[in-house]
C-alpha positions in Angstrom: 11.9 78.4 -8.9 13.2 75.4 -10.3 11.6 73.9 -12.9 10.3 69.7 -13.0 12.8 67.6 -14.8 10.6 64.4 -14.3 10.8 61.7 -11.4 14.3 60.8 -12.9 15.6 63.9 -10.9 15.2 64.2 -7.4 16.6 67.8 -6.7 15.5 70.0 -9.5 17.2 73.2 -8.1 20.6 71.3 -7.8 20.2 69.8 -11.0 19.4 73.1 -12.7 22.7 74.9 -10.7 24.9 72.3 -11.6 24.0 72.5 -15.5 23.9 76.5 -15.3 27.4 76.1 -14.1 28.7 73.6 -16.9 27.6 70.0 -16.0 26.5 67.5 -18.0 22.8 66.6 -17.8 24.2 63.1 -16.8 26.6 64.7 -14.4 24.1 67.2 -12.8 21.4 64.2 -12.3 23.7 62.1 -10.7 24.8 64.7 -8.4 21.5 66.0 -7.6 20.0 62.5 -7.7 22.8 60.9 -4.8 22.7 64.2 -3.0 18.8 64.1 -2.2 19.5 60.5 -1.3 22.2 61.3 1.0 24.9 59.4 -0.1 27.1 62.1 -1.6 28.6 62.9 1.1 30.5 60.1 3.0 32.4 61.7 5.9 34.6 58.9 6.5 35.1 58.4 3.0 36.6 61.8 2.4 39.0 61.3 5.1 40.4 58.5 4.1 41.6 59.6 0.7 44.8 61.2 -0.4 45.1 65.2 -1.1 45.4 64.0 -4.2 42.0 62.0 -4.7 40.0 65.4 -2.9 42.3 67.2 -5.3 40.8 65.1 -8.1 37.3 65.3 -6.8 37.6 68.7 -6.6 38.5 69.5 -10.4 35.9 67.3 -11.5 33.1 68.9 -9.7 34.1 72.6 -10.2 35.5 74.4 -6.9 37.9 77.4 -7.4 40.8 77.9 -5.6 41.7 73.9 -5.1 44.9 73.9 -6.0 46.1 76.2 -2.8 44.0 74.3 -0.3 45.3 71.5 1.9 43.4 68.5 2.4 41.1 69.5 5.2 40.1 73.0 3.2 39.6 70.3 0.2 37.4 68.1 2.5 35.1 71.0 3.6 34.8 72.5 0.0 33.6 69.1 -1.0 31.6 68.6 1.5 29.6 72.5 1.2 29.8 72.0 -2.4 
C-alpha cells in the first residue's frame, strides 16, 4: 500500500513507482499530480508531434525499447505509461 505523501500529491502509488524507478521527487509529483487530474494524457496532442518529440518524451520518462518503435508504438507506450 502506498504510503501518504501529503495533499501536495494526488496519486501516492504513482508517485511512489515513479521514484522506485529513478524519478525525481519533483518529477514523480508532477507526473502523478497531472495524471490524477487527467491532463497527462492529451490524445490529440500526441498525435500531432514528430517521432522525434514521442521519441523525446519517451527517454525522459523511462520506457525501454523506444528507440525501435515507430511513432504509433511510441504513442501507445506513452500513453500506457
Amino acid at each position: 500500500m502506498a504510503r501518504d505523501h501529503g495533499s501536495q500529491i494526488k496519486n501516492d502509488e504513482l508517485y511512489e513507482k515513479l521514484r522506485d524507478d529513478g524519478a525525481s521527487k519533483e518529477k514523480a509529483a508532477r507526473i502523478a499530480n497531472a495524471k490524477e487530474a487527467g491532463t497527462l494524457d492529451h490524445k490529440g496532442r500526441l498525435d500531432d508531434r514528430s517521432k522525434d518529440e514521442l521519441y523525446d518524451e519517451a527517454k525522459e520518462i523511462g520506457i525501454e525499447g523506444r528507440s525501435k518503435m515507430d511513432k504509433d508504438e511510441l504513442i501507445d507506450a506513452i500513453r500506457d505509461h
